[in-house]
N, C-alpha and C positions, 0 to 999 in steps of 0.2 A: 832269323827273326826270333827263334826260342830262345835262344840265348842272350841278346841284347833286349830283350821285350823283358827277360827273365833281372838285367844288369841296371836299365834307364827306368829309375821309378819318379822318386824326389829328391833322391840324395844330390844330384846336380845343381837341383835349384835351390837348394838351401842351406846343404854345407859348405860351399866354396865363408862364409861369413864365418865357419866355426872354424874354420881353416886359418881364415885372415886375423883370426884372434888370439892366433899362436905363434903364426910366424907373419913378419912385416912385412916384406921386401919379392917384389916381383919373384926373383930367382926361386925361394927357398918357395913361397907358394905354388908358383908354377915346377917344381922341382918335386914338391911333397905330390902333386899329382901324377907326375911322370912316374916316381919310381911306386906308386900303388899302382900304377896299370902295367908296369915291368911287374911286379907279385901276382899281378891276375891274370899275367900272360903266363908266367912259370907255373901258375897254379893249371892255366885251361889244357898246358902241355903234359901234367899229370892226369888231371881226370880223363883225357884224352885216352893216354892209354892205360887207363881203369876200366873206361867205358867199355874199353872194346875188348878188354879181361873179358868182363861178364857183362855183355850186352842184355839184362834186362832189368824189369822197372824196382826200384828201391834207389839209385844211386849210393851216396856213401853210407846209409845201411848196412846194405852189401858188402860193399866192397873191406870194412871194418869188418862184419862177422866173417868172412871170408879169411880176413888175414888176419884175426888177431882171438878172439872169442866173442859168443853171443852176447857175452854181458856187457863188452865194450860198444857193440852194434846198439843194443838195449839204449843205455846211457847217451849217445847221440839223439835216438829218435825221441829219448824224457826231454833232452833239454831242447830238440828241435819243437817239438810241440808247447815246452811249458815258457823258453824263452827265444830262445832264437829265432826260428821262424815266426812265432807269435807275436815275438818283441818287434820284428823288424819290421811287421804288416802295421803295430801297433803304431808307429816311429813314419810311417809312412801315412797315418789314419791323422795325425796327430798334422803333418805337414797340410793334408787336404784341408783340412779343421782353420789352419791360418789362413790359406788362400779364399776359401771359402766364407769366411768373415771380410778379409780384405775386399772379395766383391761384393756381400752384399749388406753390410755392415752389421751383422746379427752380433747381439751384446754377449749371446751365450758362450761358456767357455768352450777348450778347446776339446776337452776330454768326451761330452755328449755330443757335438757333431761326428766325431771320430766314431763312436758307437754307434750312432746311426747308420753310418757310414760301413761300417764292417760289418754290421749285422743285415743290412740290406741286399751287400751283395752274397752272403753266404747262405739269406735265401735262396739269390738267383741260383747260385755253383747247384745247390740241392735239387733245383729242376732240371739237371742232367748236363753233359759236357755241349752237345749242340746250345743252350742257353749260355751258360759262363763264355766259351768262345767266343759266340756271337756282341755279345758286351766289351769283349777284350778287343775283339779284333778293331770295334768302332773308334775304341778307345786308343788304341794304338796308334791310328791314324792321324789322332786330334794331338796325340802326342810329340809325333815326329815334324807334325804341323809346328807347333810352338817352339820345340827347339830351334829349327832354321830359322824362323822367323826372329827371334832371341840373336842366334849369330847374326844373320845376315842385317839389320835394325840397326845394332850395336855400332858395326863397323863402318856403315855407309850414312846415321844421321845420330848414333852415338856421342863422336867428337873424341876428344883426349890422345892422349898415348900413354902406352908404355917405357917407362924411368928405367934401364937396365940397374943405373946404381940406385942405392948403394947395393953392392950383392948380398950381405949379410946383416940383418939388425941388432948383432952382439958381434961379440968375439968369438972364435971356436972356442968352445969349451963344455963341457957336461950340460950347461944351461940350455944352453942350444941343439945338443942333441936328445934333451929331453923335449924342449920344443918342438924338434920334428917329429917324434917319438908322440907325443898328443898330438900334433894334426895330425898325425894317423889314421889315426882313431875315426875319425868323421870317414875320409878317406877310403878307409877300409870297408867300411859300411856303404858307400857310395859305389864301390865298385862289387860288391857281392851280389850273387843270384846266379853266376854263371853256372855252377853247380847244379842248379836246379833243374838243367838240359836235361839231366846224366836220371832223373824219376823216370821220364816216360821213354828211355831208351829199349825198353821191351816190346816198344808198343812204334818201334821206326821199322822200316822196310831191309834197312841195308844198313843199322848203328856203326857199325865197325867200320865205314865208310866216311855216314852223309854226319857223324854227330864229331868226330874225331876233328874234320873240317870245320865244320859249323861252330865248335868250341874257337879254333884259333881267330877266325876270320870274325867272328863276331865280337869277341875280345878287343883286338885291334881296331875294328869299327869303335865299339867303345871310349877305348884310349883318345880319339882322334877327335869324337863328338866331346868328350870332356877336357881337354885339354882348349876347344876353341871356344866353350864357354866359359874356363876362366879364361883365355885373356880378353874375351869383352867386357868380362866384369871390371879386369884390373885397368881394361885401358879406358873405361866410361867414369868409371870408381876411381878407381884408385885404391892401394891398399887399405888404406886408411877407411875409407867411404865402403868399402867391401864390410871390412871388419864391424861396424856401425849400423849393415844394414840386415836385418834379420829376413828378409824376403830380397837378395841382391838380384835375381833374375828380372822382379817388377822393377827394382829401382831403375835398372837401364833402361825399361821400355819405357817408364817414367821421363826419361833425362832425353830420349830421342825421341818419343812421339807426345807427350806428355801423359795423364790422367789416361786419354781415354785408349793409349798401347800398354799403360800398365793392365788396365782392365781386361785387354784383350788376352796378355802374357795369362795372368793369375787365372782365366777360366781356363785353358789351356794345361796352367799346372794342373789345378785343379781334378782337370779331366784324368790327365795323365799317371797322377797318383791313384786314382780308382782302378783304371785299367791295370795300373802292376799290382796292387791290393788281388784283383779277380786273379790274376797269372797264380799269385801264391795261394788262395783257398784252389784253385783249380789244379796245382800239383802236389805239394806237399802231399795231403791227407794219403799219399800214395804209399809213403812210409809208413804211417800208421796202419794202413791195409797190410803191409808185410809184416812189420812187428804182430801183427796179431793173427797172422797166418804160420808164423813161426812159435805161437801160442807165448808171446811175449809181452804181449797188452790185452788188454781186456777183448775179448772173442767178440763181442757184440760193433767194434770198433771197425772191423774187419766184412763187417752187411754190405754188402751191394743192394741197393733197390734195383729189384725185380721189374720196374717199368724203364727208369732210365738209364740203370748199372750206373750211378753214382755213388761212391762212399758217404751217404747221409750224415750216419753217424759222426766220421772224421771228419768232415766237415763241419758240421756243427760246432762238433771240440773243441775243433779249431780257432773257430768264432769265436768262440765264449772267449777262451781264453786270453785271444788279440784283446777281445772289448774290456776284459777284466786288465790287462796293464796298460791297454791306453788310458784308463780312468785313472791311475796308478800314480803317473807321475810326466815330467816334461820330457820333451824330447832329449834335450842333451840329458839327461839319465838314463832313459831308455836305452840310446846308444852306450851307455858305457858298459851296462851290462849286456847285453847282445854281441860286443862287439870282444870280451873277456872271455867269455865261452865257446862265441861261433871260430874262435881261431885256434882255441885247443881240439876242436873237432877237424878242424883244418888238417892242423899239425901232424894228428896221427893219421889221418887219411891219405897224408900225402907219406908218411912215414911207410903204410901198408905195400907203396908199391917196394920198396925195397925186401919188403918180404916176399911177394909175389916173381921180385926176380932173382932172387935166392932159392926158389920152389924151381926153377929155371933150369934146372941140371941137366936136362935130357935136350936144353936149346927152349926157346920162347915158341909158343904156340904161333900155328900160321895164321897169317892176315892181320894182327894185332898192329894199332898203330905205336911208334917206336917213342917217347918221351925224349926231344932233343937234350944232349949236356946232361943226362942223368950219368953217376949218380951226384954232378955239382950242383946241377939247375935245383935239383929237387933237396939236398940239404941247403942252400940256400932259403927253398922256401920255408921248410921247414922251422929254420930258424928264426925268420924272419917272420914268420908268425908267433914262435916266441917270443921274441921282441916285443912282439902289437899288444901282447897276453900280459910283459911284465909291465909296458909302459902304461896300459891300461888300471892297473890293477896300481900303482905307486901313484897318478894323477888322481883317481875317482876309488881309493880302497874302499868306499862303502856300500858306494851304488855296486862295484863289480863284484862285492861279499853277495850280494843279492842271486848272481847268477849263478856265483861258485857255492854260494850252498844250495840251491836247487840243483844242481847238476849231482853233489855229493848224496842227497837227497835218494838218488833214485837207485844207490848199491843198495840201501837194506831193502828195497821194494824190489830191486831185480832180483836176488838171492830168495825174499820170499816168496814170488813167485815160482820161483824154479821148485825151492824145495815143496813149496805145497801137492807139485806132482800133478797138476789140470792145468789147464788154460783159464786167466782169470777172467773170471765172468761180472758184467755191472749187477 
């Protein structure tokens, strides 16, 4: 449930349309889904056994300074905090913001519900982990609600089908592989979080066990939930009608039950995008507590409140910062830079475990869970997040300049901390 609560945020309900706007044709849409949950699968079979390398809390933090140097670890947790994780709560603030107008038709933009919204719950996360759970878990529930209801709606008062032909909307040629190369992009963002299992692995009974499991099996769950939501989209929609509708999840409760399933669908999103909002102030901020136990960020970052043992501070942070690029700009920009960065942190993370089996000489420590097809599975992914990195960065060069200079941003700041010789202090 950490893992897929960490996976199923908004990105289902609202990118399968940024998807249909790149590629036409059942196949390749349904296609560009399948091989992003083959990358999330080769991905959960790395961290897998990263996890169970070093069973505790930071995730790829970690697992980078571990296998490469602090500075590289450094530079993950800058840009997890200043984009990536921040971008992606923002990108998820921004989605509630629509559905949350769709139900109650409030004129205001989408950027000050989204603030509201992140800064509300970042109060709760600060009144300690029994509060944020408690909000999560409700929410989860309302979640898993909507989805079934979403499939199961679709297919028995839905209507339509699905067109096998034509299988292609061009001819093979570079055009079309840059096509698949941008619906990626949405894609890849829709399927990320799984990762975020691998924070509070210090804090499991038995990691090396229940989280190595818990990665595959929730993965696959994933895969399976998202693949039956697009084809209700495409077989209610149709590509075309997919591609046109900027909320395609309401449109179908729209087309089978009318007005008042759409309404039902969109409080449902709604809900559902807050719940994984709380999942990410409620883990992340975990990194930040490590970097700055490592005297790598500001010391004061790294406070536990003395009443609830929550990381106040990183929490906060965190906040602000979601609320500062939600206000920033629209979703699809948001996603292009989150999604340029968050895959070069991928890349070398999934790159460490070949270091780590290299370290291997005397034989693999006992009990570690094994990475199936390494070392193919794991240069495939590797690469295959460069891919996401180049096609990212040639579709959107200016939204993804955004995240690539914050990320480069943060060498002269890592170096001057180090040379200053303390832990920096606010």
């Amino acid at each position: 449930m950490i893992v897929m609560g960490g996976i199923v945020g908004s990105g289902i309900f609202i990118n399968p349309y940024v998807v249909a706007q790149q590629v036409h044709t059942p196949l390749l849409i349904l296609g560009v889904w399948l091989i992003g949950g083959a990358l999330a699968m080769a991905g959960a079979f790395i961290w897998a056994e990263l996890a169970t390398r070093m069973p505790d809390s930071g995730g790829q933090y970690l697992y980078l300074r571990e296998a490469y140097h602090p500075g590289v670890a450094f530079l993950y947790g800058w840009v997890l905090l200043l984009v990536t994780q921040t971008g992606g709560m923002a990108a998820v603030a921004v989605t509630f913001a629509r559905y949350y107008r769709e139900i109650t038709g409030l004129k205001s933009g989408d950027g000050a519900i989204a603030a509201t919204a992140l800064l509300g719950l970042t109060a709760i996360n600060c009144l300690g982990v029994r509060a944020g759970s408690n909000v999560q878990s409700a929410m989860m529930l309302l979640k898993s609600g909507a989805i079934a209801a979403l499939v199961l709606v679709g297919i028995v008062w839905g209507g339509g089908v699905v067109h096998p032909l034509p299988l292609l909307d061009r001819p093979v040629s570079f055009g079309l592989l840059r096509a698949i190369g941008a619906a990626m992009i949405p894609v890849a963002f829709a399927y990320g979080g799984w990762q975020t299992s691998t924070f509070v692995a210090g804090e499991m009974r038995d990691p090396r066990r229940d989280l190595s499991r818990g990665l595959v099996a929730g993965v696959i769950g994933v895969i399976a939930l998202y693949l039956s939501v697009n084809y209700v989209c495409l077989r209610v929609l149709g590509p075309a009608g997919l591609a046109a509708s900027h909320t395609p999840a309401s449109s179908v409760m729209r087309v089978a039950l009318g007005e008042r399933g759409a309404e039902f669908l969109a409080v449902g999103i709604a809900v559902s995008t807050l719940g994984f909002l709380s999942q990410g102030i409620l883990t992340a901020p975990r990194v930040y507590w490590a970097m700055a136990r490592d005297g790598l960020f500001f010391e004061r970052v790294g406070w536990l409140s003395p009443r609830t043992g929550a990381p106040v501070v990183a929490i906060v942070l965190q906040g602000v910062f979601a609320t500062v690029i939600a206000l920033s700009g629209r979703y699809e920009q948001i996603l292009n830079y989150v999604v340029s960065v968050d895959f070069i942190s991928f890349a070398l993370t999934a790159g460490a475990l070949f270091v780590f089996r290299h370290r291997d000489a005397a034989g693999p420590p006992e009990g570690i869970y094994r990475a199936p097809g390494h070392p193919y599975t794991t240069a495939a992914f590797v690469l295959t997040c460069a891919g996401i990195v180049a096609s990212t960065i040639a579709a959107y060069p200016a939204h993804s300049a955004v995240g690539l200079l914050i990320l480069l941003a943060g060498i002269p700041v890592y170096w001057y901390w180090r040379r200053s010789g303390r832990h920096p202090r606010t």
